[in-house]
C-alpha positions in Angstrom: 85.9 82.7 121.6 88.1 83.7 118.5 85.9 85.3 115.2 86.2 81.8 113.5 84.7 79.9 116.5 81.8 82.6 116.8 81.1 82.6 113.0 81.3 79.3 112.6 78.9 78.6 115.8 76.2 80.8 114.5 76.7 79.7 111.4 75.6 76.0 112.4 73.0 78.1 114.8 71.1 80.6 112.2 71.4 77.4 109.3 71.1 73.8 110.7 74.5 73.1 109.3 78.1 73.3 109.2 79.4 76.2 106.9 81.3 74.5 103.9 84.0 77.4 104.2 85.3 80.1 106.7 87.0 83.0 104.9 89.0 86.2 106.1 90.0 89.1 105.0 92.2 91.9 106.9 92.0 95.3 108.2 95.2 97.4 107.7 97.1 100.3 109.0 99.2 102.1 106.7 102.9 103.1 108.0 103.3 105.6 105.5 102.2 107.7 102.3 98.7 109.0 102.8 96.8 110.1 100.5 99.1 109.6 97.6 97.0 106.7 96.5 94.5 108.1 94.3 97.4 110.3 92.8 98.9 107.6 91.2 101.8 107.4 93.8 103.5 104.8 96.6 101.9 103.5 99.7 103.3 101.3 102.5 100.6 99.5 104.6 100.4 96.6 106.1 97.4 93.7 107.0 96.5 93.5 110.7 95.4 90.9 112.8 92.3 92.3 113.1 89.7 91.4 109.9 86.2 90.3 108.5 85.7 86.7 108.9 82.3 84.9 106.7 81.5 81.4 107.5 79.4 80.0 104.2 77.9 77.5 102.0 76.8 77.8 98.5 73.0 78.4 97.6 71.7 76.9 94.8 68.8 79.6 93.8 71.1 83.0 92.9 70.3 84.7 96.3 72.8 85.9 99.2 71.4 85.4 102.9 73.8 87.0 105.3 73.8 88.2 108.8 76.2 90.3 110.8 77.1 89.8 114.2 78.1 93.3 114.8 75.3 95.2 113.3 72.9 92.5 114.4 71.1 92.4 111.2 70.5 90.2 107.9 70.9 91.0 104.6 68.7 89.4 101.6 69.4 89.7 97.9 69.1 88.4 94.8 72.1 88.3 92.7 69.9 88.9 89.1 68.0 91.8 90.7 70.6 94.1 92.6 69.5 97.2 94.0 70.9 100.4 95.7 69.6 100.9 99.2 71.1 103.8 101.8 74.4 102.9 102.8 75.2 100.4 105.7 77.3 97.5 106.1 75.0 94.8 103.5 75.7 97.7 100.6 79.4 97.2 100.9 78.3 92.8 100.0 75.8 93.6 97.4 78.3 96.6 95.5 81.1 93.6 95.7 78.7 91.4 93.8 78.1 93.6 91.3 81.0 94.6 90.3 82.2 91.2 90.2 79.0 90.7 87.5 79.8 93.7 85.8 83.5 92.4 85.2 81.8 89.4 83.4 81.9 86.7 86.7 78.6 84.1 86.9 78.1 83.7 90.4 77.0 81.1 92.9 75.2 82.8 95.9 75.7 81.4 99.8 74.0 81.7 103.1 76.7 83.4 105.5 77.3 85.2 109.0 79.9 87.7 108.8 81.8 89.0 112.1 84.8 91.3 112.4 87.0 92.6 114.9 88.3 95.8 112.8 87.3 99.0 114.7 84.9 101.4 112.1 85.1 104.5 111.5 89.0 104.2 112.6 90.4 104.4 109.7 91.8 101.1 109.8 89.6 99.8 106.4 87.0 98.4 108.1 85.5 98.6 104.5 87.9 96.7 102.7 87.9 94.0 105.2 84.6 93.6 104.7 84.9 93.7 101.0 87.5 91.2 99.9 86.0 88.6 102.3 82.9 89.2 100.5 85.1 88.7 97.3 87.1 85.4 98.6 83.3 84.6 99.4 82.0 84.8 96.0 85.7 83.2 94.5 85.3 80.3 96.7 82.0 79.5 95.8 82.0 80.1 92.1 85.1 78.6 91.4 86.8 82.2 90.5 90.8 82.2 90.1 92.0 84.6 93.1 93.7 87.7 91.5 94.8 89.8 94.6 95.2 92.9 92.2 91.9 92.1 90.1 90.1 91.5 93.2 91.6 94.4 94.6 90.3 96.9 92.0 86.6 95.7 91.6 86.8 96.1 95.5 87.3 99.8 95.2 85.0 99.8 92.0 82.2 98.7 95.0 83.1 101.3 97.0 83.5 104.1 94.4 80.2 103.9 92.4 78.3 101.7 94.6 78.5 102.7 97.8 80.0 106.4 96.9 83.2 106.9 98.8 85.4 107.5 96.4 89.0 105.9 97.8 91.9 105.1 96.2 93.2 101.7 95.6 95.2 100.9 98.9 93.1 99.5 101.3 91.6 96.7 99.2 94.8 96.0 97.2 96.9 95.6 101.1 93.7 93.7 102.4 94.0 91.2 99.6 98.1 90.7 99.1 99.1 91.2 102.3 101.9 89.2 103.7 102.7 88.2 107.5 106.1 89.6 108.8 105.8 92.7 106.0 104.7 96.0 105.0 103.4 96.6 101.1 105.3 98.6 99.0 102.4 99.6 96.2 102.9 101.7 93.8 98.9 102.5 93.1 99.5 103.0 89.6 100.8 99.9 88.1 99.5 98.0 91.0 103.1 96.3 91.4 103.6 95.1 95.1 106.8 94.4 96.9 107.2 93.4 100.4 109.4 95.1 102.3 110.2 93.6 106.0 109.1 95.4 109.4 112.8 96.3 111.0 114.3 93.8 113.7 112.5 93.9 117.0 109.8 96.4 116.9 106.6 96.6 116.6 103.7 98.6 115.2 100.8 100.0 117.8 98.1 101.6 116.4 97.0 104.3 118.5 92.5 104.7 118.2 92.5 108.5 119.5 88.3 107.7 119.8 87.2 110.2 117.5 85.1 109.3 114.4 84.9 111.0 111.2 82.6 109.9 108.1 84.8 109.6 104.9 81.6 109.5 102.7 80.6 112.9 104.0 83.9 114.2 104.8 86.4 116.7 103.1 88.4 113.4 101.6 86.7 114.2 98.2 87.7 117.8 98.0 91.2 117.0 99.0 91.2 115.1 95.8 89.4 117.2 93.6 92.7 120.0 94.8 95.3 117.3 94.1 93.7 116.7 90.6 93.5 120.6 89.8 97.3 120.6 91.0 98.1 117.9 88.5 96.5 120.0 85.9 98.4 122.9 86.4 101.5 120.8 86.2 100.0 119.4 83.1 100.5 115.6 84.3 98.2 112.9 84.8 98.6 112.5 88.2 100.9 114.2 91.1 102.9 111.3 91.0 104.5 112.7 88.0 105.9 115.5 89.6 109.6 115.8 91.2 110.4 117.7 94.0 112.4 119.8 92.1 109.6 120.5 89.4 107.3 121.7 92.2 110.1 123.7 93.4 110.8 125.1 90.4 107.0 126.5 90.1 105.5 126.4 93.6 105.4 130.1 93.5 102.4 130.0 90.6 100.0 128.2 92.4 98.1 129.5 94.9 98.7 129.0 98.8 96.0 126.3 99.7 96.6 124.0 96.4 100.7 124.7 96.5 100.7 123.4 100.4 98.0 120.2 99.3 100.3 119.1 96.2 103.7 119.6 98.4 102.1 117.2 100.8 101.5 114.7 97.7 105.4 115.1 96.3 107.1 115.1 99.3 105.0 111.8 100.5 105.8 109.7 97.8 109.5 111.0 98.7 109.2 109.9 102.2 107.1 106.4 101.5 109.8 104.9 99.0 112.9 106.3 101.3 111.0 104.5 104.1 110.9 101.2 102.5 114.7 101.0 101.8 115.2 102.5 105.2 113.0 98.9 106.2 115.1 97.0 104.3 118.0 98.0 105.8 116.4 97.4 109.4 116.9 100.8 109.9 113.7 101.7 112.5 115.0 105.0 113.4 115.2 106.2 109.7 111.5 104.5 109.6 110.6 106.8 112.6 111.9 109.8 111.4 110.3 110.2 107.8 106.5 109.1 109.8 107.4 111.9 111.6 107.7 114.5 109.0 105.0 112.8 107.5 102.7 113.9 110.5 103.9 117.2 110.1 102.7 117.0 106.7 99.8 115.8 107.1 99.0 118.5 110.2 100.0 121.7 108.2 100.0 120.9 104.2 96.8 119.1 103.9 95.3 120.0 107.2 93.6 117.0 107.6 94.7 116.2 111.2 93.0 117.3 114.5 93.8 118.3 118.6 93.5 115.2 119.5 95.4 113.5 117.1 98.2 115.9 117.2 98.1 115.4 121.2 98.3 111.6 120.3 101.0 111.0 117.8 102.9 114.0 120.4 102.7 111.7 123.4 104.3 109.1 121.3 106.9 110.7 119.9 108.0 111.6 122.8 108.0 108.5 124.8 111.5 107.2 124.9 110.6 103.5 123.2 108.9 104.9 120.0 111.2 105.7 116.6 108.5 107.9 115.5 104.5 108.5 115.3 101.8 109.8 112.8 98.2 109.9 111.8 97.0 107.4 109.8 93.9 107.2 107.3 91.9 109.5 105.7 92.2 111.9 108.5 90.0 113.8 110.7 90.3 111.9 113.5 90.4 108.0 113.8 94.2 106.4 114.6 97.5 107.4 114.8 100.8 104.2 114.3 103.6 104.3 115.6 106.9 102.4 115.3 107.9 101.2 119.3 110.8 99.2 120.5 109.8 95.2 121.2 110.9 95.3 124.5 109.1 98.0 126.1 105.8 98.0 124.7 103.9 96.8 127.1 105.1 100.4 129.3 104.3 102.7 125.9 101.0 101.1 125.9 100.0 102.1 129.3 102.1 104.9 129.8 100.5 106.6 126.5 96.8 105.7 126.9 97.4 107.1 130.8 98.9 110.6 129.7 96.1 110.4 126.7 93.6 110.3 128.6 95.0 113.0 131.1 95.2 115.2 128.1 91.7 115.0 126.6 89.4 113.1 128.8 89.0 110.1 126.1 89.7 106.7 126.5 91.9 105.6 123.5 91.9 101.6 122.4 95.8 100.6 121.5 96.3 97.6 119.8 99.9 95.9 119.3 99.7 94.8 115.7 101.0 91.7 113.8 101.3 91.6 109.7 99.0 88.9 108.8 98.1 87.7 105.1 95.5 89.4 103.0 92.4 87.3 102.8 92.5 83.6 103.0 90.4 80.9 102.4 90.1 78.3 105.5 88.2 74.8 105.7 85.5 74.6 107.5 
């Protein structure tokens, strides 16, 4: 039974009704630039066909009823008296609604059940999924215009200062413009979007490595707090600002651990915009290449990788169908992407989760990944 069919069916179940309205929103995985979001710079993800699904009617009385299928538990608020509870999944609804309120939006509650197939704790924005269905939720029933960018920032305005992780703009702004057949090209400053295609007869496999990290309580935040000293010393606003040649030109003044985390930074946003004319020329094995210094990045400047991701994205470089391999997320553990020839997937697929789990005794989840949409509105 697909997500639509199982939220839809306990929709009618937990409610006595049909749901007036069934919307979606996705996960993503991003091909390259990490962590160059919240320093102002250029990210290339793209939306997966794996997201958060609500099915919903309206409420007339200001209150949102809502119950997960994953977590197995309901959610109860009123819209006029919002409060902050210890994290879980019904924080990430409730911080959604209030920052649509605090942007000035009246809004219309609903009754709901919300299902998703987008792994947590992956890094695969599990989160943002779940966030811009709750805002095509609150759009559709209190007739808001859909602005993917607007919607996109009070998304990560949710997730900043109401739930507490404080992320940059990517996931929600990919989850909510996506486009089917194409990566993102965002630059996270001005919010300007262009879709670039995914080259001619590959595909992308995201690689789940079965480790878990916790962003809230992870070292993501001082990662950021080093790039924004960095971009002090540089006297910019953000690292974005800063050319390869100008960090050359003063690397030597900083000191080791802050010199290797803004190299990472620079050289990213190098490697995400050469990757997206390298995808515009259908070029995969450029595309392979630059997420494979990117890993390297990643594993030695800002040391946010780990064994068994490095034995991960190894294995797949090194199988003959794959252009290249890297983490991807916030780090720590989570997933690794890589680029892979059409053809032969279905032989990386095994061949890698085989050797994988040969290596470290997990058992990885690969999923071959379509570029879907960012989140849709369907009739019920």
């Amino acid at each position: 039974m697909s997500l639509l069919e199982q939220v839809t069916e306990a929709f009618e179940r937990f409610f006595g009704g049909a749901p007036a309205l069934v919307v979606r929103a996705p996960g993503r995985v991003n091909l390259i630039g990490e962590h160059t979001d919240y320093n102002d710079g250029f990210v290339l993800p793209m939306a997966i066909n794996r997201a958060t699904w609500i099915a919903l009617r309206p409420r007339s009385d200001g209150r949102v009823r809502g119950f997960s299928l994953e977590f197995n538990d309901w959610a109860d608020f009123a819209l006029d008296g919002l409060e902050k509870n210890p994290a879980n999944w019904a924080e990430y609804v409730k911080g959604v609604a209030w920052a649509l309120m605090e942007a000035g939006y009246q809004l219309t509650g609903w009754d709901g059940v919300i299902a998703g197939d987008v792994p947590i704790g992956a890094g695969l924005s599990s989160s943002a999924a779940l966030e811009l269905a709750t805002a095509r939720a609150f759009a559709a029933t209190s007739g808001l215009a859909w602005d993917a960018a607007a919607m996109a920032k009070l998304g990560q305005k949710a997730e900043n200062q109401w739930v507490g992780m404080n992320c940059g703009i990517m996931d929600q702004m990919i989850s909510a413009a996506g486009r089917a057949g194409h990566a993102l090209l965002i630059d996270c400053r001005s919010l300007a979007a262009e879709a670039v295609p995914l080259p001619p007869d590959t595909l992308v496999v995201v690689l789940d490595t079965a480790t878990r990290r916790g962003l809230v309580d992870s070292a993501y935040n001082e990662r950021r707090a080093q790039c924004e000293a960095a971009a002090r010393f540089f006297g910019v606003p953000a690292l974005r600002d800063v050319t390869p040649e100008q960090f050359q030109a003063r690397a030597g003044e900083l000191d080791d651990l802050t010199r290797r985390r803004a190299r990472h930074v620079i050289t990213e946003n190098e490697r995400t915009l050469q990757a997206a004319e390298a995808m515009r020329r259908g070029d995969a094995a450029a595309l392979g290449a630059l997420m494979d210094a990117s890993h390297v990045s990643m594993r030695d400047d800002f040391e946010i990788s780990r064994d068994e991701m490095n034995t991960m994205v190894e294995l797949a470089q090194a199988h003959p169908a794959s252009y290249g391999a890297r983490m991807t997320g916030g780090g720590f553990g989570g997933c690794a992407v890589a680029l892979v020839r059409a053809a032969a997937v279905g032989a990386f697929v095994t061949i890698l989760g085989e050797r994988y789990r040969q290596a470290t005794g997990l058992t990885p989840a690969i999923y071959v990944c379509e570029a879907t949409n960012g989140a849709e509105v369907f009739p019920a």
